[in-house]
N, C-alpha and C positions, 0 to 999 in steps of 0.2 A: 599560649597559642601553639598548634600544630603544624608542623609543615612537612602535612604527609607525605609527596612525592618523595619524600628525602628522607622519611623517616625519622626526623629532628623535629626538636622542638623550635622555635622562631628564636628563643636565645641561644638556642647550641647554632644557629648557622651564623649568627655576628661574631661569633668565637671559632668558627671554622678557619684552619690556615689558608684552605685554597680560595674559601670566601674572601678572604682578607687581603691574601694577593691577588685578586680578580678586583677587588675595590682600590686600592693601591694602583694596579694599575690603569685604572678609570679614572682615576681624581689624575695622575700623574699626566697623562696620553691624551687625556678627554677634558677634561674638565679645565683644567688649564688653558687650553687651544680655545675651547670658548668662551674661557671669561675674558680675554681678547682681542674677542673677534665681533665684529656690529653684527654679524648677519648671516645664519645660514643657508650655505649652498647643498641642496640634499638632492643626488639623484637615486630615484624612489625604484627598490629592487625589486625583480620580477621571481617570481617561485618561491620557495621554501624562503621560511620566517631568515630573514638576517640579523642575529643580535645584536651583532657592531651596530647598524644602522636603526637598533629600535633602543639603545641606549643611550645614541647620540642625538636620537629626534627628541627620548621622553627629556634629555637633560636639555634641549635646544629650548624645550616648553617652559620646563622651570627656570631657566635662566630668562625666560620672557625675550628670548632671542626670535626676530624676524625670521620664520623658514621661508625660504624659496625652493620649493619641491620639486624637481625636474623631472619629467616623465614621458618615457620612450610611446610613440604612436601608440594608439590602439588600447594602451591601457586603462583598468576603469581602476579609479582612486577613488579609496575608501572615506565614506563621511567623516569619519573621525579626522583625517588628515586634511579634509578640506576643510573643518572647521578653524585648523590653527595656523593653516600654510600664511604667509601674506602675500604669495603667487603659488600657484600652479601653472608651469610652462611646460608644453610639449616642444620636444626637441630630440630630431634625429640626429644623434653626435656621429653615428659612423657613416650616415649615409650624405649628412651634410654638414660637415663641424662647423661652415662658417656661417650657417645659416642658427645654428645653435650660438656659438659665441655672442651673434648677433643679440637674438633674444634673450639671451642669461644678461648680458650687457644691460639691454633695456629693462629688465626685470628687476635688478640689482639697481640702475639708479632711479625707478617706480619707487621700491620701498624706500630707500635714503633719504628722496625728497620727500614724501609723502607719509609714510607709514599708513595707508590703505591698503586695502587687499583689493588683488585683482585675480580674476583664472583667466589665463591665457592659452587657449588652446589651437593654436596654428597650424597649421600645417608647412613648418619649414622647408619643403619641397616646393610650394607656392611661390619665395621669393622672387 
C-alpha cells in the first residue's frame, strides 16, 4: 500500500522515527490517561482541524469510552460526533462557568447512572 501524501509506502511509515515517537508519545500521554478514566470530558474545538482532539476522540471511541462533548453556543455539531457522543452539552464556560460546571455536573452523572445518550442544548445563560 501507498501513502502518497508522504510519498512512502504504508510499511515505511510504522518504521519512520518521527512516526514512532508521535506513537510513543500517544500510547504514553493518551492512551494511558484513558484506559483510566470512565468517561470522556471533550470540549469540541472551533476552526482548524485539532489533532490532539481528533486522536483523543477517535481513541475515546475505540476504547468504547462514554463522550461527553461540550460545545460553546452557536455551534453546529457534526453527525458523526453526534452519533458517538453520550451527551452533547452546550455550555458557555467564560460567559457563565457556573452555569457550565452545572451542566457538565449533570451530564457526567446522566451517563454514570444510565449510559443513555442525551443532547442537551441549553442555553446556560437561562439559568
Amino acid at each position: 500500500m501507498y501513502w502518497g501524501s508522504l510519498g512512502m509506502k504504508l510499511e515505511e511509515v510504522w518504521e519512520d522515527p518521527d512516526y514512532q515517537a508521535w506513537e510513543s508519545r500517544v500510547r504514553n500521554a493518551v492512551v494511558s490517561v484513558l484506559e483510566d478514566s470512565a468517561v470522556t470530558i471533550t470540549l469540541i474545538p472551533r476552526g482548524q482541524t485539532d489533532i490532539k482532539f481528533a486522536v483523543e476522540l477517535g481513541l475515546s471511541i475505540m476504547m468504547d469510552k462514554p463522550i461527553i462533548a461540550l460545545v460553546q453556543p452557536g455551534m453546529s455539531i457534526p453527525s458523526g460526533l453526534a452519533a458517538v457522543a453520550a451527551e452533547i452539552v452546550e455550555v458557555d464556560i467564560a460567559r457563565d462557568p457556573e452555569g457550565a460546571h452545572r451542566s457538565i455536573t449533570e451530564a457526567l452523572a446522566r451517563v454514570m447512572h444510565t449510559g443513555e445518550r442525551h443532547v442537551s442544548l441549553e442555553d446556560s445563560d437561562d439559568d
